[in-house]
C-alpha positions, 0 to 999 in steps of 0.5 A: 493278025495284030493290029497297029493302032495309033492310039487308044481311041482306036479301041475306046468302045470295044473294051470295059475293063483295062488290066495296065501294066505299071513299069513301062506303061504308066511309068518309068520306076520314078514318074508317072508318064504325062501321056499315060496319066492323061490316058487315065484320066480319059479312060476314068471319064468315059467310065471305064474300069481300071485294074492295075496287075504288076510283077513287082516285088513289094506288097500290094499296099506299096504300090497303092502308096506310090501311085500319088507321088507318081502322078495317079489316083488310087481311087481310080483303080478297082484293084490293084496287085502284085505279084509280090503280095500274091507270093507273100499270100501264098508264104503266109499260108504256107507259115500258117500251116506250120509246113515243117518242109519249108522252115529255113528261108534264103531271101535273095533281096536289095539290101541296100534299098530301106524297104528290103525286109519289109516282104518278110513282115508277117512271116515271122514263122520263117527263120531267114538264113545267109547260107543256101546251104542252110535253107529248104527254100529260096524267096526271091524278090530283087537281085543282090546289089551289084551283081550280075546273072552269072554271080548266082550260078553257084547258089543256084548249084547248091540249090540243085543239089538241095532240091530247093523250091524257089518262089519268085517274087518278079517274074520279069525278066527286065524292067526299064528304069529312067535313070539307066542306059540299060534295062535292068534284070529282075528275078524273072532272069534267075528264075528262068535260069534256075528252071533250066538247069532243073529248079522248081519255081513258084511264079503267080506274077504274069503270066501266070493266069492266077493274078489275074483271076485273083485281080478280078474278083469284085467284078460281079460279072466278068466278060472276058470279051469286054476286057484288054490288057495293057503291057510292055513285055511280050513274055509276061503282059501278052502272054498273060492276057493270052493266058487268062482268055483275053485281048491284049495290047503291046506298048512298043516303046517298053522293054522291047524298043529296040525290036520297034527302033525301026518301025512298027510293022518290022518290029511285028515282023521281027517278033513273029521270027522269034520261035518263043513267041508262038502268039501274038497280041492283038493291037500294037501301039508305041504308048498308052496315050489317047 
């Protein structure tokens, strides 16, 4: 059964290690949460380790950059990935082996945001085109602006119909961002409907066990036992956590506030009438705060 906690204290002695989340944990796209920050800061002196494990998009070194302007300390995290770089690793290798399946590139990305074609530097090897019907494989970072989940049907067609593979590089589905009403889809929303309607997808993002075995390999040794992760989304953090053998904890006022608006214990309630979510996470608490 899961347990609703008031804070971290609650479970400040059972856990050595603690994989955060970023979006809707630590902060909200713009600034670092105060509650979450001082959480940090509590965890680092009680000599806790932190690892941070993001479905964004962008490279590792991206979000160690912005961790200053969003209020935390680089230093203060063992290791810090994304699923963005664990895609981009797995391209380059591919590049590297001169893989003639996979030349032609349709990069789904934001192309109104300055750091949009930053992912493909260092896949150079690819030749990136603008019509699906020209590529052998879609990278999928961020959604095209202004559109909506519906706009992709027709390319996903015709990339059914070419047996495209499709790399995602944001296995969410949403994300919350400060200055919208409404959560914002991801590529994890196009991923999802691409694999219905019959599309092979490549995720390394949560809840794909690979990030975080890859996460932890400074950890001389590794105890499962002694190790939470922290997160917002029941499809992604909670099933992640379950995926790699680890306890988890659900942040309630993340993506699913709405199933929490009235209180915790109906919110359980209402997760466990959801026939997708056959597992659980092991505490629940509404913020990462001491």
């Amino acid at each position: 059964m899961t347990k609703i906690i008031n804070s971290f204290s609650d479970i400040l002695d059972k856990y050595d290690f603690f994989i955060l989340d970023q979006w809707g944990v630590m902060h909200d796209g713009h600034k670092g949460y105060q509650h979450a920050i001082n959480a940090v800061n509590k965890l680092i002196k009680e000599n806790k380790k932190l690892i941070i494990i993001s479905n964004s998009s962008k490279r590792k070194i991206s979000s160690i950059n912005r961790l200053k302007d969003l209020g935390f300390n680089k230093n203060d995290f063992i290791e810090i990935l994304t699923s963005g770089e664990m895609i981009w690793q797995e391209l380059f290798n591919l590049s590297s082996k001169d893989n003639a399946n996979l030349k032609n590139c349709f990069h789904i990305y934001d192309n109104s945001k300055e750091d949009g074609k930053d992912f493909r530097i260092g896949l150079e090897k690819f030749d990136f085109v603008s019509n699906i019907n020209e590529a052998d494989f879609i990278l999928a970072c961020t959604p095209f602006i202004n559109t909506k989940p519906l706009d992709y049907i027709t390319i996903l067609n015709d990339a059914l119909d070419r047996n495209l593979i499709m790399f995602c590089a944001n296995p969410d589905f949403v994300t919350v961002e400060n200055n919208d009403e409404k959560d914002n889809f991801c590529m994890g929303t196009i991923a999802d409907l691409y694999e219905h309607m019959g599309g092979k997808v490549v995720i390394l993002g949560k809840p794909n066990k690979a990030i975080y075995i890859e996460s932890c390999k400074k950890i001389n040794q590794l105890e499962l036992s002694r190790m939470v992760a922290v997160g917002d989304s029941i499809d992604h953090d909670i099933l992640g956590a379950k995926n790699f053998g680890i306890d988890s904890i659900l942040i309630s006022n993340g993506i699913h506030k709405d199933l929490f608006a009235n209180n915790l214990e109906i919110g359980l309630k209402n997760m466990e009438n959801v026939k997708k979510w056959n597992f659980k996470p092991t505490y629940l608490c509404e913020h990462f705060s001491f």
